[in-house]
N, C-alpha and C positions, 0 to 999 in steps of 0.2 A: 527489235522491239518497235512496236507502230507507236505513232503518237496518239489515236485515241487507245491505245492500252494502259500508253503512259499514262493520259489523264484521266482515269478512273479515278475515284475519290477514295482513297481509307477509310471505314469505318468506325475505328477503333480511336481510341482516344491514347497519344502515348505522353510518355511523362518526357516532354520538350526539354526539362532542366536536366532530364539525365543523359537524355541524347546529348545535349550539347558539350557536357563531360568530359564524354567519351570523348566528342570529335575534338575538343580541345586536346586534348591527350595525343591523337591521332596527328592535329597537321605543326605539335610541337614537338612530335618525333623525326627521328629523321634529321632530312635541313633538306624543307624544300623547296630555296631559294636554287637549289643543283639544278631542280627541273624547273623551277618559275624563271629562271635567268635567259632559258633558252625561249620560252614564249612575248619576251621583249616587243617582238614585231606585232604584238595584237594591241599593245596600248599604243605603241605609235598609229596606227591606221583607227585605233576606235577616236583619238582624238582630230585625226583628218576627215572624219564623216560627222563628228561633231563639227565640223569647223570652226575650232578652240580659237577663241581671239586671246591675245596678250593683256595680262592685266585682269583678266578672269578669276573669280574666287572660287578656287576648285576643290573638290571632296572627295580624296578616293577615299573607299570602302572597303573592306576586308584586303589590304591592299597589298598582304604578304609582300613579299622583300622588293615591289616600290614599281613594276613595270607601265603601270600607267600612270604614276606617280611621277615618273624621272620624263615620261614623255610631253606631261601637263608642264612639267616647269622647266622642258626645255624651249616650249614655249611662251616661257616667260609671263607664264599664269601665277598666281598665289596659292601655293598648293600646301594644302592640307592630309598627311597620309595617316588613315586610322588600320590596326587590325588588333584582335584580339589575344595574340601571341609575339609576347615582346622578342624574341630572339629573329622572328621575321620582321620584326620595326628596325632592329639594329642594323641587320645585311641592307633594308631599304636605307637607313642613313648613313652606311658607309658608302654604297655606289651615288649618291649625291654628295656626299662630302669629296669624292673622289672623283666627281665633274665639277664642281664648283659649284653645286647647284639650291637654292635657297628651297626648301621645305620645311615646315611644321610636321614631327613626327608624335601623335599621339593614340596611347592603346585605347582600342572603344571597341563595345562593341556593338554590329550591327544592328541588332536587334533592340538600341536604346541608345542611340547616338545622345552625346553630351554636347549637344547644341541648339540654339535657339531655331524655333523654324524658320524658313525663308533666307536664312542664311549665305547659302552658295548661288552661285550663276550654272554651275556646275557639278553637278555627282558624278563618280565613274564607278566602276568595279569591273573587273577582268575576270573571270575565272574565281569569285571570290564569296557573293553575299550567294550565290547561286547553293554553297552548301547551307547556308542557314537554316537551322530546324524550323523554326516559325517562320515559313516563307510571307505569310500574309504581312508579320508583323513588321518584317524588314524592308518587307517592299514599302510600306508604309510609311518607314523611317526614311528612306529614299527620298520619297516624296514630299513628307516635311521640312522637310531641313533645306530644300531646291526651291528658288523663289518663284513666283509666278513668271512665267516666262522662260525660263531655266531651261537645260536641259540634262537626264540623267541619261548616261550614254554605259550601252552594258555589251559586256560579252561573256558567253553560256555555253556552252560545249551542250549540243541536241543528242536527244535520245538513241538515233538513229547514226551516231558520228562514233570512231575511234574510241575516245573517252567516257561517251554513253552505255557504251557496249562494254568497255573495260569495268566499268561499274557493274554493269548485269551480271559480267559473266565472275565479280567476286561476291555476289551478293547469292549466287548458287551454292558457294562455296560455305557463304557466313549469309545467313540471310542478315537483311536491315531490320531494324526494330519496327514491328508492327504497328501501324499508321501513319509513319513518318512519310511525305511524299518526297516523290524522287529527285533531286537539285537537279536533274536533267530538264526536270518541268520547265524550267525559266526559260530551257533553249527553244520552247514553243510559243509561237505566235500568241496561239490559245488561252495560252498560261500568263502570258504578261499582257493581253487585254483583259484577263481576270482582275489580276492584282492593283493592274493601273489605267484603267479605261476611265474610271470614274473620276479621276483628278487629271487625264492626260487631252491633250488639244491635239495633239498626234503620238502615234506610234511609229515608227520607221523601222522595220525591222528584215533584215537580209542574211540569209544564210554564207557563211564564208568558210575558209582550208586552212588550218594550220597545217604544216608538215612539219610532223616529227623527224628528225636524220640521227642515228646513231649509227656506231659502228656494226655491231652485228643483232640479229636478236639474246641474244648473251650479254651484248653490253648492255643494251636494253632494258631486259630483267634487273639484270645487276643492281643497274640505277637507280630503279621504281622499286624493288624490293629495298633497297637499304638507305633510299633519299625522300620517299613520297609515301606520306603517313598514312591513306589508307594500304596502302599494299603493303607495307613494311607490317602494318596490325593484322591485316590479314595473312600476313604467312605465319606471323608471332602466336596466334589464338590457332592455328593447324596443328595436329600431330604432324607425323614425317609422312604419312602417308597421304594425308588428307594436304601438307605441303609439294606433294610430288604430283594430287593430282591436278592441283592449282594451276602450276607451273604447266603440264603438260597443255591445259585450258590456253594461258594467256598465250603463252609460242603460237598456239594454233588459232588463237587471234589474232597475232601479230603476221603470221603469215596472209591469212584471210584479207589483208589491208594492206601489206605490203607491196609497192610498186616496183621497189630496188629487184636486181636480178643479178648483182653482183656481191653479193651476201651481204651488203649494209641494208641496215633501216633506213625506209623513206616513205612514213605511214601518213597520208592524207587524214587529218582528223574534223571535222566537222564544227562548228559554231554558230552560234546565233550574234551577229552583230545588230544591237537594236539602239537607236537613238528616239526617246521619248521626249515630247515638250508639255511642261507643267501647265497646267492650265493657270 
């Protein structure tokens, strides 16, 4: 998928409170704290490119079960963790109750954050406001709430990465609801001087790897079929047929990407590590 395909615009108007429904339904299936626990090492490094000082009033955002939440206040920030599905606030307040570590856990969501503007020193999100249906309006939210000077520090899985691709190739499967743009958008340069050009003094933004490791592609599937909400709903809404040909889909993606040559997973996946400053 090229990134000017990605950024074509929708035409169609969809009904944003239904989508969001769904995906609520979608990332409180499952427990996708199984898979968010292994991407840790992306809030530790987004807040070393912030260079997070201590004592900092911080914000994560859609911050499912706490990775760049637990990173912010182990640097000894004031951290604030919001997401819209309380069973991913709880997994994030057990792994800091379980360092020792001082957080505010509250359900919000991104798209209307319950707080005053100018707020934080600091916004984050990992992997998170990036599904937001009204991306306009969340980025937006982002950007109120983060004071003049601030900086909102993001990371976005790009169009063109692992996870981009694992989106396309379910979205064959089940198409996406008609107008909705693609949360892969945020992982373009493009897309977030749209959103935040007009309120931002800089953009910073660098493509980075996560790698994925599992055991085999077996465990793989396993995982993502029965622990991560969109793929667990997309095999849910398949006949057995239209399940088997999913399956044969994503293996043959996960080979396509796969490094390993001794039958485990160790799939490079793609991101957009972007640090913006508030004007």
């Amino acid at each position: 998928m090229s990134t000017s395909a990605a950024l074509k615009q929708p035409t169609s108007q969809p009904d944003l409170a239904a989508v969001k429904q769904r995906q609520h339904g979608a990332w409180s299936s499952g427990d996708y704290a199984v898979v968010g626990t292994t991407l840790q090492i992306v809030g530790e490094q987004l807040c070393e490119a912030i260079d997070l000082r201590a004592g900092s009033k911080v914000l994560d955002v859609a911050a499912g079960n706490g990775n760049a939440t637990l990173a912010a206040a182990r640097r000894w920030c004031d951290v604030t963790s919001t997401d819209y599905v309380p069973a991913l606030l709880k997994r994030g307040q057990e792994r800091a109750a379980a360092e020792h570590l001082m957080v505010e856990f509250r359900e919000a969501d991104a798209e209307a954050l319950p707080f005053a503007d100018a707020t934080f020193d600091v916004v984050l999100s990992t992997f998170g406001v990036m599904f937001t249906p009204d991306q306009d309006k969340a980025a937006s939210e982002l950007a109120r709430v983060c004071r003049s000077g601030g900086k909102i520090g993001l990371a976005n899985w790009t169009p063109q990465g692992f996870i981009g691709q694992l989106f396309k190739t379910i979205g064959k499967h089940l198409p996406p609801p008609a107008g909705v743009k693609s949360p892969a958008l945020w992982g373009t340069a493009a897309r977030l001087e749209e959103m935040f050009g007009s309120q931002a003094s800089e953009i910073a933004a660098e493509p980075r790897m996560f790698v994925f490791r599992y055991r085999s592609p077996d465990h793989w599937l396993d995982i993502f079929k029965t622990f991560y909400g969109p793929t667990l709903k997309a095999f849910a809404a398949l006949d057995e047929s239209g399940q088997a040909a999913l399956k044969r889909d994503l293996l043959a993606l996960l080979g396509e990407f796969n490094h390993a040559e001794d039958g485990t997973i160790v799939v490079h996946s793609e991101y957009l590590e972007a640090v913006i400053t508030k004007r």
